[in-house]
C-alpha positions in Angstrom: 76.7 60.6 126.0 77.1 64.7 127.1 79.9 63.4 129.5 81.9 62.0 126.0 80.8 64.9 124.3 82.1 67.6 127.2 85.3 65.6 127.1 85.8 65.9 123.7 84.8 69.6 123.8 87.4 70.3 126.5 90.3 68.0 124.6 89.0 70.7 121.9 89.6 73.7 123.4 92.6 72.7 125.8 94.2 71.7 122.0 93.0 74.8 120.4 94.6 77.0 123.2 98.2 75.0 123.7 98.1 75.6 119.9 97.6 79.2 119.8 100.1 79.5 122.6 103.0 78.1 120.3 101.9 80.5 117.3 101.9 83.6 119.9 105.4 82.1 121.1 106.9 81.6 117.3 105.0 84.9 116.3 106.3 86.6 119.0 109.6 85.6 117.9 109.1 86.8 114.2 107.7 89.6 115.1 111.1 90.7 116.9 113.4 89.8 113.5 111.5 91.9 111.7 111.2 94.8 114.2 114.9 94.8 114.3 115.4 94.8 110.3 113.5 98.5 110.7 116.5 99.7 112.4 117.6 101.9 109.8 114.1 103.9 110.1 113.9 104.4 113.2 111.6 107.2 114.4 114.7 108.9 116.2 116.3 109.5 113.0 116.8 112.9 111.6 117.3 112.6 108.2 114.9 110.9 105.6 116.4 107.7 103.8 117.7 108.0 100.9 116.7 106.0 97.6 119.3 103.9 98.5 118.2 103.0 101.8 114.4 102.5 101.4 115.4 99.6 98.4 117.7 97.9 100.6 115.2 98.1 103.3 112.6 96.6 101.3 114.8 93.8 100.4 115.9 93.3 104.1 111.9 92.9 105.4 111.6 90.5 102.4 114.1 88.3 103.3 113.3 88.3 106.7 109.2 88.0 105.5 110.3 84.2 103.6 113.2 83.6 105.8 112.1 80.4 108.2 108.4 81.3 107.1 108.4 84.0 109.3 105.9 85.6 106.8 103.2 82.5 108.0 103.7 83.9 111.6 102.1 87.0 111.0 98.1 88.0 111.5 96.2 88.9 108.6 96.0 92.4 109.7 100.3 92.4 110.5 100.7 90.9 107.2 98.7 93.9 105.4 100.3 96.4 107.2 103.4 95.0 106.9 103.3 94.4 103.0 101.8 98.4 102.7 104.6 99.6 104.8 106.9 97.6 101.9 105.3 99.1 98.9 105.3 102.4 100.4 109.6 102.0 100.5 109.4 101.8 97.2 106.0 103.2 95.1 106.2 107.1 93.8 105.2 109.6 96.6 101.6 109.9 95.0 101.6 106.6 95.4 101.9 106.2 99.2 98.9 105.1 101.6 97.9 106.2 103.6 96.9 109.9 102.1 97.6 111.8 105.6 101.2 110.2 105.1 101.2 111.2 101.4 100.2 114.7 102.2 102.6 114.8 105.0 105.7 114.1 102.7 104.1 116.2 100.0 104.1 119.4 102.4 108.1 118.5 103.4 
């Protein structure tokens, strides 16, 4: 009886990892199309975006968010990050989390 049961346990866990290795692989992947949509706000860039440019951002990450369920990929934690990063492209200023970023654009 253990011996079934530590086979079956090991099946288990050897199918739990090769899973988890082909969401890191496809995440991994989804992670990378929606890094490169941020292009436009990147860190190096000297000027703020405009209007303009944070609405057409928005739309880009959520295309790329439902395009080939890329949105599934992403942790729990990605995903809320991700969709606060969104609604801070295009909420009011007051509006923006976190408040040290809030403040920060206030005092610009």
């Amino acid at each position: 009886m253990s011996e079934g049961l530590y086979l079956g346990n090991s099946v288990r866990r050897r199918t739990h990892a090769e899973i988890e290795s082909q969401v890191a692989e496809k995440r991994f992947g989804s992670y990378a199309v929606l890094w490169a949509s941020t292009e436009l706000a990147s860190p190096t860039r000297e000027e703020p975006l405009t209007s303009k440019e944070r609405k057409q951002l928005f739309q880009d990450l959520t295309n790329r968010y439902y395009d080939d369920g890329r949105g599934m990929l992403l942790s729990e934690e990605t995903r809320n990050m991700f969709l606060k990063a969104k609604k801070n492209l295009i909420c009011a200023v007051d509006d923006i989390e976190p408040e040290l970023l809030r403040k920060r654009l206030l005092d610009t």
